[in-house]
N, C-alpha and C positions, 0 to 999 in steps of 0.2 A: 732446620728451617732457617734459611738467611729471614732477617727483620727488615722490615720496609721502612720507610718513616716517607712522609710527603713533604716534597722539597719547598714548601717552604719556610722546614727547618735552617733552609740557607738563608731566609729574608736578610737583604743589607751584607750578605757575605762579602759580594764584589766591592761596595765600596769601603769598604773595614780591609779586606786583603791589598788593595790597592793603595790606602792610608800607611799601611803596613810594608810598602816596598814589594809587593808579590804580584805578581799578575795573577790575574783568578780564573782565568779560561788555561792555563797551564798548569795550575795545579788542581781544577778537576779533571783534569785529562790524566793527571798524576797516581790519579787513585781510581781512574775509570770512570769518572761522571761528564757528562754529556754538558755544554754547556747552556744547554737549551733545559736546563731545573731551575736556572736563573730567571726565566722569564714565565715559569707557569709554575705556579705554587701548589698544584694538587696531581701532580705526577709521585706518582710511587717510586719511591730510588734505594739503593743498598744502605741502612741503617751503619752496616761496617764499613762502606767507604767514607760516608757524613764521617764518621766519629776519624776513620784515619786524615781525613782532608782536614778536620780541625786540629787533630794535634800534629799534622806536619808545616801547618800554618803558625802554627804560634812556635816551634825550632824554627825554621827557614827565617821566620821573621825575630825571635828574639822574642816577643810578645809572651811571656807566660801564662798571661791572662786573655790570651786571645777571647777563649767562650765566655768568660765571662764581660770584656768588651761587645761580645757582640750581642749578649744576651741586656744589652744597656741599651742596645738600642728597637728593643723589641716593643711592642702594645700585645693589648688583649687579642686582638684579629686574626694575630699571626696560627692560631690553633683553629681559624676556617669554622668548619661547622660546631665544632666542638667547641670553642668561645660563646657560641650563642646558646647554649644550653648550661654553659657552666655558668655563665651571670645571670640567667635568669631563674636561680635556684635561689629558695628562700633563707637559707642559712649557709656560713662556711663547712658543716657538717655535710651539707645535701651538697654540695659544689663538690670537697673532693670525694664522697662515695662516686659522684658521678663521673668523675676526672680518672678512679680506681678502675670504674666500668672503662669505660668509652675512649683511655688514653690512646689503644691501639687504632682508632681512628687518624691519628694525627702520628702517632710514632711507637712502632711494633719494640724499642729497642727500649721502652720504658716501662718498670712496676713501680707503682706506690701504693702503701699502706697505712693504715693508723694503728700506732703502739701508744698505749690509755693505759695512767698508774693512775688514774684517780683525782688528783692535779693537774699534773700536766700531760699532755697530749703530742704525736713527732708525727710529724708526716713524713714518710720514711721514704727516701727513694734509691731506687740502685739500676743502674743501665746498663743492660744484659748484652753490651758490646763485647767482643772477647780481644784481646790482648793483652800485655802487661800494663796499660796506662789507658784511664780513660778520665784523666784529668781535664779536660778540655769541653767533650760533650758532659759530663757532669757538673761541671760548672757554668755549661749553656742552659741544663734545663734545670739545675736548682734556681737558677737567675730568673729562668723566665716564669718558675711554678714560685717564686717570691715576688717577683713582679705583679704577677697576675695578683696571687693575695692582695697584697698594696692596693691594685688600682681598682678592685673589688671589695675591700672593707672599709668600712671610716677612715678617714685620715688620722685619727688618733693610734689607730691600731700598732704595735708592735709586737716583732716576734720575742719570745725569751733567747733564742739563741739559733741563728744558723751551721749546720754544722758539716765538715766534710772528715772525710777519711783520710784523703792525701796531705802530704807536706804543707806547708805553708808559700808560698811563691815569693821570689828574691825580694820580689815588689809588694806591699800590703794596699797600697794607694787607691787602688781601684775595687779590692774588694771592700776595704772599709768604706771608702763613697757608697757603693752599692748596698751593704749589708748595714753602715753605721761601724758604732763595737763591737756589735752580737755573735758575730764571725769568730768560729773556733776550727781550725785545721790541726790533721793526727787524731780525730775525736772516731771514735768507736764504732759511728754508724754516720750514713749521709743523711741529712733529715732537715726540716725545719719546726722545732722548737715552741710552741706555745701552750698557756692558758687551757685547762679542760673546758671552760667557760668561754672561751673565744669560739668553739664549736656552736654555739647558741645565736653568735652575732649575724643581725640580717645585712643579707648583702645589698650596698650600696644601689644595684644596679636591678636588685630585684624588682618585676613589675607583673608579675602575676602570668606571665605568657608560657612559665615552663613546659605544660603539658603541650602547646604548639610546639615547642623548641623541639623537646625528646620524640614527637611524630616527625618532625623534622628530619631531627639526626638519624633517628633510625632507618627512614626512608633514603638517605645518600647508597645505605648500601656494603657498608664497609662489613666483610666477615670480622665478624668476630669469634667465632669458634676456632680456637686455640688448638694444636693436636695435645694429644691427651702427653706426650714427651714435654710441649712448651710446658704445658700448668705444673706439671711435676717440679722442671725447673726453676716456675720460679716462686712456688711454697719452698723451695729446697732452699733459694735466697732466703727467704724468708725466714725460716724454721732455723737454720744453723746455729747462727749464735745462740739461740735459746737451747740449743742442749737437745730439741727435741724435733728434729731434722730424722723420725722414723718412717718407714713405709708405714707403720699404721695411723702416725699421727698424718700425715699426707693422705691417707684412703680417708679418713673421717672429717679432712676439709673438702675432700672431694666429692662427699655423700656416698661414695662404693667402698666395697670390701678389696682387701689386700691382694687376694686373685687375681679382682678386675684391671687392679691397673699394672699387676704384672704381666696382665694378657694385652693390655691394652700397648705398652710400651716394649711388648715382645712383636709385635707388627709392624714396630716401627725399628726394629733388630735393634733394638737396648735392653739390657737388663736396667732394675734398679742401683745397682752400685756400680754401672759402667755413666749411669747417666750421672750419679754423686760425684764419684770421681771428677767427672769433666768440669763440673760446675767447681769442685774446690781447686783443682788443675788452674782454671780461672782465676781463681780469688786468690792463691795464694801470691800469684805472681804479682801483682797490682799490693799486696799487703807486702809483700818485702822488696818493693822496687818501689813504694813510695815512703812516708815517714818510718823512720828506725821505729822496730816491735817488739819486743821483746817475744820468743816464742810459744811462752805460755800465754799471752795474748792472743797470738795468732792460731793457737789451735783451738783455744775456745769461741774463735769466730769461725772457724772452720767446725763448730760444732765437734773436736775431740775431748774425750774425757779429758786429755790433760800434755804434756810437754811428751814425753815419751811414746804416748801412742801417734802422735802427730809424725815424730822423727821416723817412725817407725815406714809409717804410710808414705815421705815425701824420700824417703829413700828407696823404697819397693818403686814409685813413682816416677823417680829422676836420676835413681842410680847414684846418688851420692845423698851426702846430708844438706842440711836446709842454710849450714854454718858456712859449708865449703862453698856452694852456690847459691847466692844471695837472689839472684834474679833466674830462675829455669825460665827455661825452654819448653813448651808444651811437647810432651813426644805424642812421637808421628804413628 
């Protein structure tokens, strides 16, 4: 299933590519986009062209931090129906459960989650783009899912810590204006960082109208029934690094037994370990084509017991070891 997102994920593209030396009707044509998502913001467009148009704009242009420039120049708005229902929820808790629900309204190419020790709390995201680098749109919707906090909690509010997965950029200048210090890149998960207690703060913008908002949003229309292949994939994001990335642990988020969703993802001609595969085929490349890992890192985010079962698997997978070929190629 390609992912949608609505174009105006592009808001302000043109004049930030244009800043940047690019012409922007040539490099959507570059990647397949029409240049007419420029001018209507709720057209539905290819999630994986959005994400290749932003990281061939920030090589072409030099810009490392293109998504994240462009994500500076965002507001609340730009999320259409889905901004109105998210500020008018009574707590940061009730805004991202609803943000959790309702993101595929605004963009098919995004999950977030909450991981809770007790203290503190991640709001965890990961953009189910496929290639080896999705440094670009990850750093557009962390920007704009930290923005949004900002301009929805008190103005005292900070986070404990922004965090990405990828390298750090030649340049730190712009994510520190945007993030402050709090910014940590190479860090173990993409997320933002706070307060178990910040979950309880009323949102600035609350005004009592949510239950109008949520008749709202759900009358626009947007499906949300996922096929039963997507949910798998992205509990399987989800699940990985905890170790407990099982078809039963996945049947008991899904409320069915292990059958069902091997029948259910047998209709969709996958088995369970052809769709794991893909998904770590995925993640590995992005994990050893951005900051240096050491490999027993990377199998335990790949959910392996350990270094040798990882070797094991990226070799039956790519034909060589993971040492020899730092950056694979998805096979065909």
């Amino acid at each position: 299933m390609t992912p949608l997102v609505r174009s105006a994920c592009l808001t302000n593209y043109a004049s930030l590519a244009s800043a940047a030396g690019l012409d922007p009707v040539v490099m959507l044509a570059s990647v397949g986009l029409d240049a007419s998502c420029l001018e209507n913001p709720d057209l539905k467009i290819s999630g994986l062209a959005t994400g290749r148009l932003l990281e061939e704009s920030a090589q072409r242009s030099g810009w490392h931090d293109f998504g994240l420039r462009l994500a500076e120049t965002r507001q609340f708005s730009v999320l259409g129906p889905l901004a109105l229902l998210v500020r008018e929820q009574a707590t940061l808790r009730h805004a991202v459960d609803v943000l959790m629900r309702y993101m595929c309204l605004h963009n098919d190419s995004l999950h977030l989650w909450l991981e809770e020790d007790g203290r503190t709390v991640t709001i965890q995201l990961e953009y189910l783009g496929r290639g080896p680098s999705v440094r670009q749109p990850m750093e557009l919707s962390m920007g704009m899912l930290y923005r949004l906090l900002k301009q929805a909690l008190p103005e005292t509010w900070k986070a404990r810590s922004v965090c990405f997965m990828h390298a750090a950029p030649p340049d730190m200048r712009t994510a520190r204006r945007f993030f402050s210090s709090r910014v940590e890149f190479g860090a173990a998960f993409n997320g933002i960082v706070c307060l178990a207690s910040d979950l309880q703060i009323t949102l600035a913008t609350y005004s009592r109208l949510d239950r109008y908002a949520r008749q709202y949003v759900e009358s626009v229309g947007a499906n949300l029934n996922q096929s039963p292949a997507e949910k798998v994939r992205q509990l399987a994001l989800t699940l990985l690094p905890s170790g407990k990335c099982t078809l039963g642990h996945i049947a008991r988020h899904l409320g069915v037994d292990e059958r069902t969703v091997r029948r259910h993802l047998l209709r969709e001609g996958l088995s369970y370990n052809e769709l794991l595969n893909q998904v770590r085929r995925e993640l590995v490349q992005r994990y050893l084509s951005g900051s240096p890992r050491k490999h027993a890192e990377i199998a335990l985010l790949l959910g392996f017991s350990g270094p040798s079962s990882f070797s094991r698997w990226f070799r039956q997978q790519f034909g060589c070891s993971a040492t020899a070929r730092p950056t694979p190629a998805a096979p065909v």
